[in-house]
C-alpha positions in Angstrom: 12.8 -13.4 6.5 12.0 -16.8 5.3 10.2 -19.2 7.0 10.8 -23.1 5.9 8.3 -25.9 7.2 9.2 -28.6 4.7 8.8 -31.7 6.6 12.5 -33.3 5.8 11.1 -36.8 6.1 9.4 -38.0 3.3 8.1 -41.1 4.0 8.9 -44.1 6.2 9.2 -47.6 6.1 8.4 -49.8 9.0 10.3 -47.5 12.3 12.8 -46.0 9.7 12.5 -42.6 8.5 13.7 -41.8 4.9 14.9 -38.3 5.1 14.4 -35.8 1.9 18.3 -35.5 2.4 19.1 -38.6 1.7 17.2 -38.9 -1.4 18.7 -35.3 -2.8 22.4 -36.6 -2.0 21.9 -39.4 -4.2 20.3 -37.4 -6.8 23.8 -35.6 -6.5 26.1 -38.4 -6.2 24.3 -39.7 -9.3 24.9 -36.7 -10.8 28.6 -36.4 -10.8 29.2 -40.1 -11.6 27.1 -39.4 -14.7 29.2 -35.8 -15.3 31.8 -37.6 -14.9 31.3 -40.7 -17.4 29.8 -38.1 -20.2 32.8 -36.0 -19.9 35.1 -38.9 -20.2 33.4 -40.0 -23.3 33.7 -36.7 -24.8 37.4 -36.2 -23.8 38.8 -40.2 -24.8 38.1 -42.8 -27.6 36.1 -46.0 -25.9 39.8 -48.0 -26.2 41.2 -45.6 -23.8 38.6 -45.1 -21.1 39.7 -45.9 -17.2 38.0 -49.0 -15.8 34.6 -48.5 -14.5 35.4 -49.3 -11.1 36.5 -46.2 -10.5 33.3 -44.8 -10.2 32.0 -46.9 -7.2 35.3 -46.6 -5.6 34.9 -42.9 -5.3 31.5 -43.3 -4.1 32.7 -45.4 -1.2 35.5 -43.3 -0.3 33.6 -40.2 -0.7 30.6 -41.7 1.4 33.5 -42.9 4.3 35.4 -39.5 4.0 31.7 -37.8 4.2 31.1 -39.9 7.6 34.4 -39.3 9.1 34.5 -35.5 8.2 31.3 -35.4 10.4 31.4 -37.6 13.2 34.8 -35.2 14.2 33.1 -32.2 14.0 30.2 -33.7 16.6 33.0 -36.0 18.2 31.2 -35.2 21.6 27.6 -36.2 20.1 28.9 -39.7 18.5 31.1 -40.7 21.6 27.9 -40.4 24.0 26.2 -42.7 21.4 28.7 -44.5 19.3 25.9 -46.5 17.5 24.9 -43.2 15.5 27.8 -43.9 13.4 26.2 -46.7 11.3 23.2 -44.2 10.7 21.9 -42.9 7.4 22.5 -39.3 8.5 25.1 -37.6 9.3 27.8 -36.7 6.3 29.4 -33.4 5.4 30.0 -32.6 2.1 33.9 -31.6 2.6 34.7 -34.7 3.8 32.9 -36.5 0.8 35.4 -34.4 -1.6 38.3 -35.5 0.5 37.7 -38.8 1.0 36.6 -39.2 -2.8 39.4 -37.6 -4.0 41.6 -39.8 -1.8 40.2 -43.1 -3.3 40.7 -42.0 -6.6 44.2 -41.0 -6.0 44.6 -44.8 -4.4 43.5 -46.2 -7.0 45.6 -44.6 -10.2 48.4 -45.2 -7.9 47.5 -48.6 -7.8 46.7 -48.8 -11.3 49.7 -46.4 -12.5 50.8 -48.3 -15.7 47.6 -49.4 -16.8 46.7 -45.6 -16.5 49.7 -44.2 -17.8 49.0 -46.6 -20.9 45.6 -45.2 -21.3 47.2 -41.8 -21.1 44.6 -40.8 -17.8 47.2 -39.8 -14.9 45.1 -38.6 -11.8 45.7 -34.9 -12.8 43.3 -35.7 -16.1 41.0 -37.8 -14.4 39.9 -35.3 -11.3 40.2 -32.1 -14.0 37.3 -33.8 -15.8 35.2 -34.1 -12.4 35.9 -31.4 -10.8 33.2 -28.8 -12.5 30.7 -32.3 -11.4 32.0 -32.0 -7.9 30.9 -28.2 -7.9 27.4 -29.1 -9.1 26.9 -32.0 -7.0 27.7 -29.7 -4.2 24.8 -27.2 -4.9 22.2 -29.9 -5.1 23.7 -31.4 -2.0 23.1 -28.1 -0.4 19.5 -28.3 -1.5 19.3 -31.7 0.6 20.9 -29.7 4.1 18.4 -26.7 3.2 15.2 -29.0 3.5 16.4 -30.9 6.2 17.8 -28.3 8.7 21.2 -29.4 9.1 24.7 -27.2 8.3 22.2 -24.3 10.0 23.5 -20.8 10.3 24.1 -18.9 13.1 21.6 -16.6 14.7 20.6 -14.1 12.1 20.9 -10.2 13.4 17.4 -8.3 13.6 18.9 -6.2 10.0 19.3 -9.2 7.7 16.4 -9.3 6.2 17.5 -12.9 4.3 17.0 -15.0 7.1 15.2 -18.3 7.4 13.0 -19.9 10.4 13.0 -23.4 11.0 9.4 -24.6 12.2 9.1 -28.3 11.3 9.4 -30.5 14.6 11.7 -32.9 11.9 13.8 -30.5 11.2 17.2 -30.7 13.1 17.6 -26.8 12.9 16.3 -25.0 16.0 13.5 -24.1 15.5 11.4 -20.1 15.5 15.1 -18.5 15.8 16.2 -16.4 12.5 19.5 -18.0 11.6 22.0 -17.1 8.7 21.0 -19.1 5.6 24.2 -20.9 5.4 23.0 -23.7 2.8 21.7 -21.9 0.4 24.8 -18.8 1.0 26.6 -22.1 -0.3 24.2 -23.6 -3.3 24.7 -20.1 -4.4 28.8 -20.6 -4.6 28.6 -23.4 -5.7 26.8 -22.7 -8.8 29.2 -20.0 -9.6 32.0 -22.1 -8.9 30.3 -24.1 -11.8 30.4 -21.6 -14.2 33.6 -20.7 -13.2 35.1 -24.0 -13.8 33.6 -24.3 -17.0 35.1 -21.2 -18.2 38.6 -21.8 -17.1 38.8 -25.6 -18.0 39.5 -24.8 -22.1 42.5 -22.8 -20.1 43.5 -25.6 -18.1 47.2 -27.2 -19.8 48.8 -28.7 -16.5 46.5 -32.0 -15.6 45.4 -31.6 -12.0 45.0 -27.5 -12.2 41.5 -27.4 -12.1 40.9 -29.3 -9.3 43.2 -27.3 -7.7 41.6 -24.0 -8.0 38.3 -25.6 -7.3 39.9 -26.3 -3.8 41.4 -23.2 -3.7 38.2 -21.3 -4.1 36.2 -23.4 -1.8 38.2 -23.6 1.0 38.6 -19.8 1.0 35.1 -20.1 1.0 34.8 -22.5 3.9 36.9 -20.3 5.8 34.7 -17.4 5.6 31.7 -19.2 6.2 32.4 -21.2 9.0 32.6 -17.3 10.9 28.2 -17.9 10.4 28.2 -21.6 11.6 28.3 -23.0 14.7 30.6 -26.1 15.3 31.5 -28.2 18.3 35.2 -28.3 17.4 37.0 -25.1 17.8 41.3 -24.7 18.0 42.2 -21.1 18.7 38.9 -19.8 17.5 38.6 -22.0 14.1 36.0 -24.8 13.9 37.5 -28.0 12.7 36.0 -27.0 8.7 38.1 -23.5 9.0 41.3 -25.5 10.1 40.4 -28.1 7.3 40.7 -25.2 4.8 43.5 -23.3 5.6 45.8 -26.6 5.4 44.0 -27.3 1.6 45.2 -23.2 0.8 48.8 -24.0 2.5 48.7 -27.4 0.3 46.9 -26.1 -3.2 48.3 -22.8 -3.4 52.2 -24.1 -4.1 51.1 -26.8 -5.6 49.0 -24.4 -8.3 52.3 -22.2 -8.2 54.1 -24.5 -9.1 52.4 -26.1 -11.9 52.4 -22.4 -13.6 56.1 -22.5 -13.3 56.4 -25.8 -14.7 54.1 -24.6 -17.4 56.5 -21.6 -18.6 59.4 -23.3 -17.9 57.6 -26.0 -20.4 56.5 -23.7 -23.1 59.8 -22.0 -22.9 61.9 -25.1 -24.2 63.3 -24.9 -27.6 62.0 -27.2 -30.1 
């Protein structure tokens, strides 16, 4: 077993504690906007490149989405003190995904000539980001690791992988072995990197990639919500688990389709 006494709080300004979290999610936020952008220039000429905007509008949505995705999971927490909402803390990375991918979908609706002109229909666009989302995910993970949250369930006496929370700052509880959940997931997501990497020179229908991204983690958000603890449950499923299997119901066709389209496509006389 491991034992982790990090003190999640780096420093502190005034009464305000600024959480090792915090800083390591902007370290990842940072580092699929700038994934993002690089891959971009690779992909287009500068004349055909989306509008820059897009960038902070899927930090926003993603930030929101983050927020919303967590304050339902701990809806019993946040309606005994409402104010927690407008905290620092408190965001969970599937609802970040969500709520970014939302806003960019808003947007090139929004925008659809202007991005059908610059031949970037959401499809291209979220393809691009999508291995960035992956690896943005892992460093999140490192964030939840330090600072004790997205903790495991109790660990059985035989896993010899456990990890002990002893830092009084850590929201874990503490001196119980519990399933190391976060880094279980930094793990995934790094193969999911390499995965994504791999199959995007494959990739001819726009939008595939990011749905086989989704595909893979939500199976994987399915399986590990059996090692979390959640205060949401519906017929046995946390709210993350339900989450998931809606995303397989949603991405599966949709990926299904696409491969049809693809043959169907490539199967068209000249």
């Amino acid at each position: 077993m491991f034992i982790i006494n990090v003190n999640p709080v780096a420093f502190t300004i005034g009464s305000h504690d600024i959480r090792w979290y915090g800083i390591i999610v902007a370290i990842a936020v940072v580092t699929v906007v700038v994934w993002s952008w690089r891959r971009i220039d690779i992909a287009t000429d500068p004349a055909r490149r989306p509008n820059p905007i897009i960038a902070p509008i899927g930090i926003i949505s993603g930030i929101l989405g983050a927020k919303l995705f967590h304050v339902f999971e701990r809806l019993s927490y946040y309606i005994q003190y409402p104010g927690q909402f407008f905290s620092s803390g408190g965001f969970a990375i599937y609802g970040g995904i969500l709520g970014a991918t939302f806003g960019i979908w808003i947007y090139t609706k929004l925008n659809q000539k202007s991005m059908e002109q610059l031949g970037h229909p959401f499809g291209f666009f979220i393809d691009i980001v999508t291995p960035g989302i992956a690896l943005a995910q892992a460093i999140g993970r490192v964030g939840c690791t330090v600072n004790g949250c997205c903790y495991g369930n109790p660990a059985p006496d035989w896993l010899p992988w456990s990890v002990i929370y002893t830092h009084p700052n850590s929201y874990a509880p503490l001196g119980i072995p519990l399933q190391p959940t976060q880094p279980y997931e930094i793990a995934f997501c790094l193969l999911c990197f390499g995965i994504l990497l791999k199959l995007k020179k494959h990739i001819k229908t726009p939008g595939s990639l990011f749905l086989i991204y989704l595909v893979m983690y939500s199976a994987w958000r399915m399986g590990l919500g059996f090692l979390r603890p959640a205060d949401v449950y519906i017929h046995g499923l946390s709210e993350a688990q339900i989450v998931a299997l809606v995303l397989l119901a949603i991405a599966i066709p949709l990926l299904i389709r696409h491969r049809h389209r693809l043959k169907v496509a490539e199967n068209l006389p000249d």
